[in-house]
N, CA, C and O atoms as a Maestro MAE file, in Angstrom:
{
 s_m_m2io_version
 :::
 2.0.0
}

f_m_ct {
 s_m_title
 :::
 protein
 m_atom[276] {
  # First column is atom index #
  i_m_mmod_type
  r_m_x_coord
  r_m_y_coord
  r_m_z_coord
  i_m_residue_number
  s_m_chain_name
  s_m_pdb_residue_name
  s_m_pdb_atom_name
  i_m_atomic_number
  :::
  1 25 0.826 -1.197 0.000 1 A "UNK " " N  " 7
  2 3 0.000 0.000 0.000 1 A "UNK " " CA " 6
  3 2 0.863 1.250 0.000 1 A "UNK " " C  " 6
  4 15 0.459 2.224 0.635 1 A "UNK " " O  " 8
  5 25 1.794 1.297 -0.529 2 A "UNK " " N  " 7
  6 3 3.039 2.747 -0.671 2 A "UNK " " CA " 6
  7 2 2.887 3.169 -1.678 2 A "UNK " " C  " 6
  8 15 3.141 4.373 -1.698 2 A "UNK " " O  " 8
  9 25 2.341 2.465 -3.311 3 A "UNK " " N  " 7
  10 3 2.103 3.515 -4.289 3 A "UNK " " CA " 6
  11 2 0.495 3.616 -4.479 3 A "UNK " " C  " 6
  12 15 0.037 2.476 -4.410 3 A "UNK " " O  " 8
  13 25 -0.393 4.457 -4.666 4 A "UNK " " N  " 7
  14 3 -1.403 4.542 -5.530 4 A "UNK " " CA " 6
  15 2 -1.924 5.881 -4.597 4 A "UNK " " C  " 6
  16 15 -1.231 6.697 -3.988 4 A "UNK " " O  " 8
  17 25 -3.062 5.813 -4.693 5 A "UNK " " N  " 7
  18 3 -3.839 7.259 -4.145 5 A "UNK " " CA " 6
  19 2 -5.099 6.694 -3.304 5 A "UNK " " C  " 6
  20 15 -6.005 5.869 -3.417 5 A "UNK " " O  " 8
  21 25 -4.457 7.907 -2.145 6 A "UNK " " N  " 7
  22 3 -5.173 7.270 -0.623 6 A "UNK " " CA " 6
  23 2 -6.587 8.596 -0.637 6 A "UNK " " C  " 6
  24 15 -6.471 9.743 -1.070 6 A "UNK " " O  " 8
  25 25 -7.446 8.168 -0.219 7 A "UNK " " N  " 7
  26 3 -8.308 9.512 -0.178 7 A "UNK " " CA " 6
  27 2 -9.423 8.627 1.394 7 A "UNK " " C  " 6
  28 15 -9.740 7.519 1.825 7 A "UNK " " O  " 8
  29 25 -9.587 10.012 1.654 8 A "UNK " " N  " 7
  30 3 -10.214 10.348 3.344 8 A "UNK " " CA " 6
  31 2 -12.325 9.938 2.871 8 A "UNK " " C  " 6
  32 15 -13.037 10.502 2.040 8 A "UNK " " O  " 8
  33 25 -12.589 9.040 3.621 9 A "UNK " " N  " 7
  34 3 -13.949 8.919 3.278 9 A "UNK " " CA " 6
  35 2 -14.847 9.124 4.141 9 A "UNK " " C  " 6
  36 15 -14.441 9.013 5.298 9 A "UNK " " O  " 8
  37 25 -16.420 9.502 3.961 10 A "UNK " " N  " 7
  38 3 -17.385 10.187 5.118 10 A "UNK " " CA " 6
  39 2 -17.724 8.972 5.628 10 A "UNK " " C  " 6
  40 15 -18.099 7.948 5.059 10 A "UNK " " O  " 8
  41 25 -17.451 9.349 7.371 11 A "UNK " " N  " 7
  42 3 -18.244 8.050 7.994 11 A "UNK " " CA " 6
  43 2 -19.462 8.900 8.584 11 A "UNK " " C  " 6
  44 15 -19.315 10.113 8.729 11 A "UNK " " O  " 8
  45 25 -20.635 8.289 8.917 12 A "UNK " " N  " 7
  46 3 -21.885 8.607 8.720 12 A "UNK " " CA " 6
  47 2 -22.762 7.999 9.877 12 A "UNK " " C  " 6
  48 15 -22.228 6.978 10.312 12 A "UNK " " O  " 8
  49 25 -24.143 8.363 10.617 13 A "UNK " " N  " 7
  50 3 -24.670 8.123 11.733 13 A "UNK " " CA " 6
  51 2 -25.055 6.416 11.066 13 A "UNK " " C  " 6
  52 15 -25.083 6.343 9.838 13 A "UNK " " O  " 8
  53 25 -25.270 5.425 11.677 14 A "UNK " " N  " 7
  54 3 -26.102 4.503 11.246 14 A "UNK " " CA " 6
  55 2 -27.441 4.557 11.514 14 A "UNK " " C  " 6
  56 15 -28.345 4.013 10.880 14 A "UNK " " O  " 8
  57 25 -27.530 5.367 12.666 15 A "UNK " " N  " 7
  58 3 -29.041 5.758 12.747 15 A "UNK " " CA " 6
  59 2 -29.272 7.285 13.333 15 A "UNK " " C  " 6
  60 15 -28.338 7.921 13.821 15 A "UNK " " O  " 8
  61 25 -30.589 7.798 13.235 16 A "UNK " " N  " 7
  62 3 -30.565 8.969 13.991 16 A "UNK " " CA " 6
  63 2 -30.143 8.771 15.623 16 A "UNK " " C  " 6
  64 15 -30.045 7.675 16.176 16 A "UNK " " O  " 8
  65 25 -29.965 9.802 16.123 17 A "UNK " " N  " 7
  66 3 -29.749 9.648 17.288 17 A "UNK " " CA " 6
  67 2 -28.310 8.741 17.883 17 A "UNK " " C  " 6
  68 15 -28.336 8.722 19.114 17 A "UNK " " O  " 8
  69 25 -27.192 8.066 17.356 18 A "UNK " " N  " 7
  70 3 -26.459 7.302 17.029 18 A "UNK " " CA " 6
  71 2 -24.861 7.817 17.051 18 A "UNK " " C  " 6
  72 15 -24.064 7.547 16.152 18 A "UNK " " O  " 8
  73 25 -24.542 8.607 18.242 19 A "UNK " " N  " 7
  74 3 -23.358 9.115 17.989 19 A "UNK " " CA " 6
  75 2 -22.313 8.255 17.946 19 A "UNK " " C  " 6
  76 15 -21.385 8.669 17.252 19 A "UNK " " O  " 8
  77 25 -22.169 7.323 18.392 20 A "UNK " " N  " 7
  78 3 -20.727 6.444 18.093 20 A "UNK " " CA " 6
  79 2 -20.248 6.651 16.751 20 A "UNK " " C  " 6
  80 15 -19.022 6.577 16.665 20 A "UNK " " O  " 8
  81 25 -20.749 6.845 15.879 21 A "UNK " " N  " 7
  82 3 -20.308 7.465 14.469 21 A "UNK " " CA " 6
  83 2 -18.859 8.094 13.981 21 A "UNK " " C  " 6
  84 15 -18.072 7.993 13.039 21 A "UNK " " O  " 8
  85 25 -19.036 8.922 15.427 22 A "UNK " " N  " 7
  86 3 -18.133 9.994 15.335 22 A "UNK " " CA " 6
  87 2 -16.269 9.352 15.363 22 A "UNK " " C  " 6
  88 15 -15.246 9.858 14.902 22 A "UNK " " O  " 8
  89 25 -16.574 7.703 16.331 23 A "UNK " " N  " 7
  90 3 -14.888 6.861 16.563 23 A "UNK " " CA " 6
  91 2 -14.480 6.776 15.849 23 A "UNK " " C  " 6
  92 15 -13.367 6.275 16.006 23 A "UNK " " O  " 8
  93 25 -14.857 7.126 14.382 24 A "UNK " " N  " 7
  94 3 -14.338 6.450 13.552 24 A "UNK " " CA " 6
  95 2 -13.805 7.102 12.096 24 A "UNK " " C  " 6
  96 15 -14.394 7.883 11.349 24 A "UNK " " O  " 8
  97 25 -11.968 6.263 11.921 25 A "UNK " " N  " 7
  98 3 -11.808 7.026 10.466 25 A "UNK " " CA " 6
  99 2 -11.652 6.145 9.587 25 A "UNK " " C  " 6
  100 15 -10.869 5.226 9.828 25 A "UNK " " O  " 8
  101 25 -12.407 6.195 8.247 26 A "UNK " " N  " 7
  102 3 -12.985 5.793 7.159 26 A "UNK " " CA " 6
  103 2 -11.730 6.372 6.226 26 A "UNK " " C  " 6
  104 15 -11.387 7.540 6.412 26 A "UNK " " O  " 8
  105 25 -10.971 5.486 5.122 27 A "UNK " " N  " 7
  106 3 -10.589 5.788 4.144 27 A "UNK " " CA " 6
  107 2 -10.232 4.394 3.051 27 A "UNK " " C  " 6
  108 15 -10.330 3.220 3.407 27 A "UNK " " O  " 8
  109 25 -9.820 4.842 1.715 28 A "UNK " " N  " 7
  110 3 -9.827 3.920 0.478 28 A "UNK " " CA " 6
  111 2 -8.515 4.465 0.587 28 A "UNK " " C  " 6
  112 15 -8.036 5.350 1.296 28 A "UNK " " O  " 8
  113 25 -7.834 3.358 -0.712 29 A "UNK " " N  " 7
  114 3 -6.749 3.036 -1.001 29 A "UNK " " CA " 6
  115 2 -6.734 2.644 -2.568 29 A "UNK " " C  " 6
  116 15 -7.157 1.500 -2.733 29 A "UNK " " O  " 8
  117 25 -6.391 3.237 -3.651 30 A "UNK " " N  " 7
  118 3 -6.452 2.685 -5.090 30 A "UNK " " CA " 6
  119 2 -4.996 2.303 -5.225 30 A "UNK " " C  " 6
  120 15 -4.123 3.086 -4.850 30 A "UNK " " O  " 8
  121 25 -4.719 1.183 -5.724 31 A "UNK " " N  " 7
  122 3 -3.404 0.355 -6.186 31 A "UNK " " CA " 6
  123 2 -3.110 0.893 -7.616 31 A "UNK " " C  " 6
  124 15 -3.868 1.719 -8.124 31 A "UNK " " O  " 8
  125 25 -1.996 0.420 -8.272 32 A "UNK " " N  " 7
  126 3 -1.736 1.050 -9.295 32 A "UNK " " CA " 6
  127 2 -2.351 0.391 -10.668 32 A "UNK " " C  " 6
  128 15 -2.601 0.862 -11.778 32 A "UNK " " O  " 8
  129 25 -2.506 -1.176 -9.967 33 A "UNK " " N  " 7
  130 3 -3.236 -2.043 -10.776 33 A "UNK " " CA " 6
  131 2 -4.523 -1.905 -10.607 33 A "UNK " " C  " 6
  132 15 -5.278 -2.771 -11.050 33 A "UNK " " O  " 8
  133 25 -4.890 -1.070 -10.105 34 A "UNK " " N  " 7
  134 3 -6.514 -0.837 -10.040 34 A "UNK " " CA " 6
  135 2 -7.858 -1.861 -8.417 34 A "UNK " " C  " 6
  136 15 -9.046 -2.099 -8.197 34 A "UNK " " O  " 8
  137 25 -6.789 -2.018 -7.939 35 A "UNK " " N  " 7
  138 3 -6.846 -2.839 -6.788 35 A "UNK " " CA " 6
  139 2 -7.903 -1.511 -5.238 35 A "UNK " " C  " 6
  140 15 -7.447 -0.560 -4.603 35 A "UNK " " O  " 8
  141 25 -8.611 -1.825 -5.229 36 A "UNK " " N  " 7
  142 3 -8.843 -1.135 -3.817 36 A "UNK " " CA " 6
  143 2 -9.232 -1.315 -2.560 36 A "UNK " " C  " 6
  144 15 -10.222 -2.026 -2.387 36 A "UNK " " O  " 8
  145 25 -8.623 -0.780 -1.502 37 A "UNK " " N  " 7
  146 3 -8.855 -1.342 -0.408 37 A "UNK " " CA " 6
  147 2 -9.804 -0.195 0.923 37 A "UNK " " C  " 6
  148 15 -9.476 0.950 1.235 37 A "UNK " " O  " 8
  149 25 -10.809 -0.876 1.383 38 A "UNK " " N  " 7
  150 3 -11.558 0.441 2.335 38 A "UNK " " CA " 6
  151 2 -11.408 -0.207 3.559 38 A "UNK " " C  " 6
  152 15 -11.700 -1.351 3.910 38 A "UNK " " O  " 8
  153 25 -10.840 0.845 4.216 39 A "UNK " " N  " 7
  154 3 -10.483 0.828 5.960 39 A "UNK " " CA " 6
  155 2 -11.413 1.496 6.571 39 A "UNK " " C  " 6
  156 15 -11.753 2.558 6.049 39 A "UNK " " O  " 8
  157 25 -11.802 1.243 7.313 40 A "UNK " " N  " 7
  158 3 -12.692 1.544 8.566 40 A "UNK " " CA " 6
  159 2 -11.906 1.356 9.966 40 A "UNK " " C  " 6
  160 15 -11.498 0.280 10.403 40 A "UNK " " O  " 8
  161 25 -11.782 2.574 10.559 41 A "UNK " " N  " 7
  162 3 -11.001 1.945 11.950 41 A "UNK " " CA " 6
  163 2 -12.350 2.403 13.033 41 A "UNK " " C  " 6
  164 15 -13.227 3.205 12.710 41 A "UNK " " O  " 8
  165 25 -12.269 1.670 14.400 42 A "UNK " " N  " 7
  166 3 -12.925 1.759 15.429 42 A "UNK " " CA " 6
  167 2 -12.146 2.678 16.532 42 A "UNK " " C  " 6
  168 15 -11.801 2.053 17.535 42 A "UNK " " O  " 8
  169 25 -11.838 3.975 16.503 43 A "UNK " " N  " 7
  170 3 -10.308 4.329 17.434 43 A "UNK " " CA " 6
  171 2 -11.091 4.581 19.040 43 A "UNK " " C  " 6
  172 15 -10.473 4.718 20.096 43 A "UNK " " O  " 8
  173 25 -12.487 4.593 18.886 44 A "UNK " " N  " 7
  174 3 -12.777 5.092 20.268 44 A "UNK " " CA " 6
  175 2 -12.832 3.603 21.162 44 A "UNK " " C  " 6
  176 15 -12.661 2.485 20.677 44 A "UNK " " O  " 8
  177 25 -13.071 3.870 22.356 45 A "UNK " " N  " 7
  178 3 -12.908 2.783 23.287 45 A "UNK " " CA " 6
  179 2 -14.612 2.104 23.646 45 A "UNK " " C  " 6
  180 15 -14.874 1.379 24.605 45 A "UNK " " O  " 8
  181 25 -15.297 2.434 22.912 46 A "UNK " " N  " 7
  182 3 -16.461 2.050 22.916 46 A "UNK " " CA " 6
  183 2 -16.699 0.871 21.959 46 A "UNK " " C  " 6
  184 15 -15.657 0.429 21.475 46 A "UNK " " O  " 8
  185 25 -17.645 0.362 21.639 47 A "UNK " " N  " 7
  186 3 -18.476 -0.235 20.449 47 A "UNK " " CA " 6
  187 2 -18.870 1.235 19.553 47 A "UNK " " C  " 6
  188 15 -18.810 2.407 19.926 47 A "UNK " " O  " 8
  189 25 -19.320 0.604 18.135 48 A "UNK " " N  " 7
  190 3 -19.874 1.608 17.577 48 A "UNK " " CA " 6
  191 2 -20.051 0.997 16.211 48 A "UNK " " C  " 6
  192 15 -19.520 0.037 15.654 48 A "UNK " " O  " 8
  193 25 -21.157 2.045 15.783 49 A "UNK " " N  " 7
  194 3 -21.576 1.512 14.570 49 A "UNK " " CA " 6
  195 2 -21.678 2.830 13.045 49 A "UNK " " C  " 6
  196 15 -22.138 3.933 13.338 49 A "UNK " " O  " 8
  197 25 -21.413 2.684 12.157 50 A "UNK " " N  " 7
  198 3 -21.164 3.955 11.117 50 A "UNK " " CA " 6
  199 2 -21.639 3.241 9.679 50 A "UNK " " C  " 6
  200 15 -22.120 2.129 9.462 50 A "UNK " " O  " 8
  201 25 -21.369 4.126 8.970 51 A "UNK " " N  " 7
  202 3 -21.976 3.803 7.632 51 A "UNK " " CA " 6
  203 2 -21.176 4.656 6.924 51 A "UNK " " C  " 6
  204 15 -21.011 5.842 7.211 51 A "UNK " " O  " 8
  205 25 -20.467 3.838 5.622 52 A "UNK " " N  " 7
  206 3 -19.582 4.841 4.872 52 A "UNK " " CA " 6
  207 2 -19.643 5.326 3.564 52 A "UNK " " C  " 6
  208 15 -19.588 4.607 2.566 52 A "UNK " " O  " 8
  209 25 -19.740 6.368 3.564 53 A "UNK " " N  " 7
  210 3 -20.480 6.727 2.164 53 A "UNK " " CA " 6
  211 2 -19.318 6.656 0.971 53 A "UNK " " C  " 6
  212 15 -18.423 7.497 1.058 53 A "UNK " " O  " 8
  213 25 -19.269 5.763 -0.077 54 A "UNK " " N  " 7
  214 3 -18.648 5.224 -1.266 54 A "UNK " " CA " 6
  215 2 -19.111 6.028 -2.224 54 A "UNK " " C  " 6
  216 15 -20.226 6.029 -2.745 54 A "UNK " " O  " 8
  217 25 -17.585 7.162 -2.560 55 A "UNK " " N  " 7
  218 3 -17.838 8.064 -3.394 55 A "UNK " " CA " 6
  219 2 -17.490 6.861 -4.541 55 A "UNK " " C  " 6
  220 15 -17.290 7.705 -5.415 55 A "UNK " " O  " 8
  221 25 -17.269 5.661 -5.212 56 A "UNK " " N  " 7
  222 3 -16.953 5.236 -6.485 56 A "UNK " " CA " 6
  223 2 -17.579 5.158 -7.776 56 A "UNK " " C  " 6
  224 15 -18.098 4.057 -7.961 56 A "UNK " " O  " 8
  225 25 -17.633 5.527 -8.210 57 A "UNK " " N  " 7
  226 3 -18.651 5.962 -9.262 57 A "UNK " " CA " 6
  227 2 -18.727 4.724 -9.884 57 A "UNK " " C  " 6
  228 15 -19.715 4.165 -10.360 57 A "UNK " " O  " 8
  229 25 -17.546 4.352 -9.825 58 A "UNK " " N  " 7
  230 3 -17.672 2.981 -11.362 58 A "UNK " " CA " 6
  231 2 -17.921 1.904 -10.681 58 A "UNK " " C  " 6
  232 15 -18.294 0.930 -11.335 58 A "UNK " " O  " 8
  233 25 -17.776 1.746 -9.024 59 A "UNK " " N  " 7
  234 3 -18.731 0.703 -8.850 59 A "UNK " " CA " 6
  235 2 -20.059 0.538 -8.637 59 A "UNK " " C  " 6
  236 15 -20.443 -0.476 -8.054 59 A "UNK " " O  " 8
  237 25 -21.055 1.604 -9.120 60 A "UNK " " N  " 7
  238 3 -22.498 1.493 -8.939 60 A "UNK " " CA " 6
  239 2 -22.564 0.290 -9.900 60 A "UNK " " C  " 6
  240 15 -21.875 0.018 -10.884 60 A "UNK " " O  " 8
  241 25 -23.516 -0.296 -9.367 61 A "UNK " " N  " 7
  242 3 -24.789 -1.183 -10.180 61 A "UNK " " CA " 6
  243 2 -23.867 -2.577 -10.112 61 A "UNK " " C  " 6
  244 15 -24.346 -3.660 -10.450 61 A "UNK " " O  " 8
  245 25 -22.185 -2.402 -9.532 62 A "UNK " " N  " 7
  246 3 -21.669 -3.819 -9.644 62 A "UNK " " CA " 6
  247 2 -21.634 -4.749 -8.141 62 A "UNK " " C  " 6
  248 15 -22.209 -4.112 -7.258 62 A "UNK " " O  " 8
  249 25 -21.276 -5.647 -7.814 63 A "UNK " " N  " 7
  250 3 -21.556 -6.429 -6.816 63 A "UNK " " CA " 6
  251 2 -19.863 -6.353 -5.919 63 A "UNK " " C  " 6
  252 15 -18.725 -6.380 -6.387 63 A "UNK " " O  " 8
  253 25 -20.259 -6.271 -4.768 64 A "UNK " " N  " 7
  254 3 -18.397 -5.935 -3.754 64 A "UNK " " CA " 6
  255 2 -18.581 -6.873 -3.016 64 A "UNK " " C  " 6
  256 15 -19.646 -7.371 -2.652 64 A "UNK " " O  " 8
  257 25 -17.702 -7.103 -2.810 65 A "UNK " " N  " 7
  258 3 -17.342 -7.820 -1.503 65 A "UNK " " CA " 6
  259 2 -16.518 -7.781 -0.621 65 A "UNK " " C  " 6
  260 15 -15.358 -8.034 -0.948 65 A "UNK " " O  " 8
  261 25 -16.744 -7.528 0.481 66 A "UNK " " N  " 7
  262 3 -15.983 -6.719 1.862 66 A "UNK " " CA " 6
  263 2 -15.274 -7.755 2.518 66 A "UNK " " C  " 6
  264 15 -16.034 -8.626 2.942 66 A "UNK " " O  " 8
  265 25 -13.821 -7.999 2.794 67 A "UNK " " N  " 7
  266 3 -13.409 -8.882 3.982 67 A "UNK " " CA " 6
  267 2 -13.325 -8.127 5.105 67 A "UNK " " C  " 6
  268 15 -13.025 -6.941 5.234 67 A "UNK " " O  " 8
  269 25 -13.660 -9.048 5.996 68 A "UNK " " N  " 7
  270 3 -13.666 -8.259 7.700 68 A "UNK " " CA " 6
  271 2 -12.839 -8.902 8.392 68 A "UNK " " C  " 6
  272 15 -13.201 -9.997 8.823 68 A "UNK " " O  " 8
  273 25 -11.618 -8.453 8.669 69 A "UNK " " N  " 7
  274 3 -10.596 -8.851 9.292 69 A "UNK " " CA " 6
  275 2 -9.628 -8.303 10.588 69 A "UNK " " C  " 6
  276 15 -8.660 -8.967 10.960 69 A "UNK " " O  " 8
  :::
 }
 m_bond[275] {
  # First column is bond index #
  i_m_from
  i_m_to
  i_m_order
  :::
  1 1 2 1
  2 2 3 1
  3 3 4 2
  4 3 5 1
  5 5 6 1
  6 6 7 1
  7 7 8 2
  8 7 9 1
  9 9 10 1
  10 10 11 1
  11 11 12 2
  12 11 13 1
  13 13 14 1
  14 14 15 1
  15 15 16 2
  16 15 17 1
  17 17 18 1
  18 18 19 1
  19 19 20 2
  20 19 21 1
  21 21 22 1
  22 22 23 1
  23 23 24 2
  24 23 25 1
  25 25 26 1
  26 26 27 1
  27 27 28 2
  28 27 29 1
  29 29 30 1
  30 30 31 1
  31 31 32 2
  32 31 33 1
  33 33 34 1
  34 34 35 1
  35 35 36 2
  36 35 37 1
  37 37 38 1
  38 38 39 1
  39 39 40 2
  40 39 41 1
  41 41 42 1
  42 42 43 1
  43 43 44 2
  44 43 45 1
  45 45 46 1
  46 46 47 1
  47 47 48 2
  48 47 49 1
  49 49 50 1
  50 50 51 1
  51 51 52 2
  52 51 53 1
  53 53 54 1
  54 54 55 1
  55 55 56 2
  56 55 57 1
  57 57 58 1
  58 58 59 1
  59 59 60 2
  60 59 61 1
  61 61 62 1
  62 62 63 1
  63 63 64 2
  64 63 65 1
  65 65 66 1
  66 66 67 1
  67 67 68 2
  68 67 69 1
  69 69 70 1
  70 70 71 1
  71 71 72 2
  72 71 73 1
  73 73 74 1
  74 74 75 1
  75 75 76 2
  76 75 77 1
  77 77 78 1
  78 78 79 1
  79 79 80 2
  80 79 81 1
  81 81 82 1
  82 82 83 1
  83 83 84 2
  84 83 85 1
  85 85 86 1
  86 86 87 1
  87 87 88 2
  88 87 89 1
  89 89 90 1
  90 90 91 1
  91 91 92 2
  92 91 93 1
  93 93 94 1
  94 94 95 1
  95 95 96 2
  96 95 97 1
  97 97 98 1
  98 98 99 1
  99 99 100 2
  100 99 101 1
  101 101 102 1
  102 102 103 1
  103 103 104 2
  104 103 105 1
  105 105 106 1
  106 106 107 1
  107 107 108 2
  108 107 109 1
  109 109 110 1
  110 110 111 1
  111 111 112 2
  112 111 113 1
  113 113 114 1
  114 114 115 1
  115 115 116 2
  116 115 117 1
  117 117 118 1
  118 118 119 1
  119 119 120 2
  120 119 121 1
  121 121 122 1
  122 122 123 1
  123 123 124 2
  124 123 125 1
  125 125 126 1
  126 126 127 1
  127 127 128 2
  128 127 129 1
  129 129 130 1
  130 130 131 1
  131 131 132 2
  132 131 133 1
  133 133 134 1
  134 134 135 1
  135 135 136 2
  136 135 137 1
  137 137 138 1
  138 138 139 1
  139 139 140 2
  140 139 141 1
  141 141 142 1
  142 142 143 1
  143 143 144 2
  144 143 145 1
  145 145 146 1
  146 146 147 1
  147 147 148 2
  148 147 149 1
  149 149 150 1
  150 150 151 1
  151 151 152 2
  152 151 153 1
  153 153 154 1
  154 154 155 1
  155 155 156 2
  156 155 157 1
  157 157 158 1
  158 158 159 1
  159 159 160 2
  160 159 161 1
  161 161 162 1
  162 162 163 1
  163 163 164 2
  164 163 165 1
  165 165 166 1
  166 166 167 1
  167 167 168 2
  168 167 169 1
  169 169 170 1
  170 170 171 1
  171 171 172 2
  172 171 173 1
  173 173 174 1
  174 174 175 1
  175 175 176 2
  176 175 177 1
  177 177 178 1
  178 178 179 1
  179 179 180 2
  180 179 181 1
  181 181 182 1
  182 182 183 1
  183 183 184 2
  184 183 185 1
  185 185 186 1
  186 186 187 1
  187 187 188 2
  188 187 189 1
  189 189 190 1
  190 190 191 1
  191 191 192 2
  192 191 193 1
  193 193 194 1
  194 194 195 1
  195 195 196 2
  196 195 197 1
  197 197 198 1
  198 198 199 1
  199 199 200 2
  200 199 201 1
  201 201 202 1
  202 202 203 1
  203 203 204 2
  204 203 205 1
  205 205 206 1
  206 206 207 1
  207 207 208 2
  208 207 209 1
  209 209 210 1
  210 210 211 1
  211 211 212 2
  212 211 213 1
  213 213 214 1
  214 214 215 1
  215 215 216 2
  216 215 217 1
  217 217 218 1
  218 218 219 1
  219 219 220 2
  220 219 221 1
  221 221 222 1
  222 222 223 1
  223 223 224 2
  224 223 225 1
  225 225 226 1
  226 226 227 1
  227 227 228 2
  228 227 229 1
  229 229 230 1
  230 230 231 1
  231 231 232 2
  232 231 233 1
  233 233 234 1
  234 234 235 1
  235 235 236 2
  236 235 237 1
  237 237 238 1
  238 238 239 1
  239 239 240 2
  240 239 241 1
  241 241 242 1
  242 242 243 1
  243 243 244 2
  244 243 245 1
  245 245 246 1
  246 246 247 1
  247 247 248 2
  248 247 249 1
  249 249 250 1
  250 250 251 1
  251 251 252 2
  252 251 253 1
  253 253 254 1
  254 254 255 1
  255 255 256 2
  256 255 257 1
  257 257 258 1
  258 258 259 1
  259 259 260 2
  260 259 261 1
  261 261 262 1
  262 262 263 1
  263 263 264 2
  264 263 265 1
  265 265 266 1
  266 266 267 1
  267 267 268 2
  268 267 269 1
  269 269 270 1
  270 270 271 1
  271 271 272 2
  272 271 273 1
  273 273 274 1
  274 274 275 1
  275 275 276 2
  :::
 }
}
């Protein structure tokens, strides 16, 4: 993950009322081969839950699949 372009992504309430939202930093990773990777970190000392809004344009309408590790 040392060459390609890193960009900062919106993490978001999962529900109204729902501040745990806020623990958390959200960003992508594009490879040079076209590879991408989305991080989600948990930094607060709580549980929490967020929702991340995927600026990718070219993956609308296609199918992802997330590892959780």
């Amino acid at each position: 993950m040392r060459d390609g372009e890193w960009r900062l992504l919106e993490g978001v309430p999962g529900w109204d009322g729902n501040r745990t939202w806020d623990g958390f930093i959200c960003f992508s990773w594009r490879g040079r081969e076209g590879q991408r990777v989305l991080v989600t970190v948990n930094y607060a000392s709580n549980q929490g839950q967020c929702y991340v809004r995927q600026p990718f344009d070219e993956l609308r309408g296609s199918s992802v699949r997330y590892a959780i590790g």
